[in-house]
C-alpha positions in Angstrom: 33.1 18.9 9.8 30.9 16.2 8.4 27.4 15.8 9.3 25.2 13.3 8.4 21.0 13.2 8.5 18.6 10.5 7.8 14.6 10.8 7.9 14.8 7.3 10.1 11.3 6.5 11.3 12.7 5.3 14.6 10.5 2.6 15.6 12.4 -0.4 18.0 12.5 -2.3 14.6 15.2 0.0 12.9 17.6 0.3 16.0 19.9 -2.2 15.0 20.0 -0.3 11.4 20.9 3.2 13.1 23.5 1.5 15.2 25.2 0.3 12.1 25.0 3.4 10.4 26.5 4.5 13.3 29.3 2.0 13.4 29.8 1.8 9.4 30.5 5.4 8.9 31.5 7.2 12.0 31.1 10.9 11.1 31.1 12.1 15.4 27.7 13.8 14.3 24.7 12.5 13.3 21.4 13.8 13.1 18.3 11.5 12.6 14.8 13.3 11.8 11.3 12.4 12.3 12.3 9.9 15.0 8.3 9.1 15.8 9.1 8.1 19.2 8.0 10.0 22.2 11.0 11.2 24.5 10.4 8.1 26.9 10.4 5.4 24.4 13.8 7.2 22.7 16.7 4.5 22.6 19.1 6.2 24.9 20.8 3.5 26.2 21.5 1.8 23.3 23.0 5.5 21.6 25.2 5.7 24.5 26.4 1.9 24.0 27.4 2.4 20.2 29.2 5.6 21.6 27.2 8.2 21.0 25.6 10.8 23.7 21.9 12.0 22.3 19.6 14.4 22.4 15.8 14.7 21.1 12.9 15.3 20.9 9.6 13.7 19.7 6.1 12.5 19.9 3.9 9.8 19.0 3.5 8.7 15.5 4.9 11.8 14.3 7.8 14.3 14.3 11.2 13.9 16.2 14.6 14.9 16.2 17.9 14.0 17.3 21.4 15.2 17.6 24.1 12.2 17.7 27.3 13.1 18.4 30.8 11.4 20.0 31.4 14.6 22.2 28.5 15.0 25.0 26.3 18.3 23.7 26.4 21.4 25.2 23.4 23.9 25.8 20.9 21.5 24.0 17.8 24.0 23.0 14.1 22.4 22.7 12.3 25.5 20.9 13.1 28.4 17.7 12.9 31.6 19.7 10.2 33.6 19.1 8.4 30.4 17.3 4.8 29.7 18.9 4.4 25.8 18.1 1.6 23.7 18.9 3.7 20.8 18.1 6.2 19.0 20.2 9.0 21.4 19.4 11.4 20.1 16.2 14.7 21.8 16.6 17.9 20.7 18.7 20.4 22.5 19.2 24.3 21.1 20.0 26.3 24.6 21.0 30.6 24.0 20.9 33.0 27.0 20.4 33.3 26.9 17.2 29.8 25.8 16.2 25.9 25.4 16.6 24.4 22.3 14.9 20.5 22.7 14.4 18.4 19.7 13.1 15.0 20.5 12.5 12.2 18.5 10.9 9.8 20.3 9.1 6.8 18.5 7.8 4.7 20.7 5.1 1.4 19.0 3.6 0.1 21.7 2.3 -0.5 22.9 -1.2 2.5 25.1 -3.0 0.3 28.6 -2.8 -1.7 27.7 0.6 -2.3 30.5 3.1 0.9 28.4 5.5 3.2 28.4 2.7 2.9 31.8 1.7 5.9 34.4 1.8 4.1 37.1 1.5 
């Protein structure tokens, strides 16, 4: 299995750039991160034209994800289980038989050391 991701900044203006990344290298699964684009304003249609069934999340300006894929998803997830986030949840999940395919965006900003990027 070959997946493919790409931190896309999915504004209208790069559409016709995913849909030839899409048709130039067909992998069946493709997962585009921080997508910036509220669910409503997601280019569905234009997915499903190229031949591709979707689905994401996002919000505004910021954070987003998507699952491509030729084969329609099964049991799409829109949250980490047992992970409180105030942000417009990151993760999708695509669920087959054989597989589960997570993309998840995860922005940082803060300093190596900082109390969020602590392990301990």
């Amino acid at each position: 299995m070959k997946l493919v991701t790409w931190n896309v900044q999915l504004a209208e203006v790069r559409l016709p750039q995913v849909v030839d990344w899409l048709d130039a290298a067909p992998t069946g699964r493709d997962l585009p991160a921080e997508t910036k684009l509220e669910d409503g304003k997601f280019p569905a249609v234009e997915i499903e034209t190229a031949g591709y069934h979707a689905v994401y999340s996002g919000q505004k300006d910021y954070n987003g994800v998507a699952i491509l894929a030729r084969a329609r998803p099964r049991g799409p997830s829109w949250a980490i289980p047992g992970f409180a986030d105030e942000q417009k949840p990151r993760a999708r999940l695509r669920r087959s038989a054989a597989c589960a395919i997570v993309c998840l965006y995860v922005p940082n900003g803060q300093s190596v050391g900082s109390a969020s990027t602590s392990t301990s």
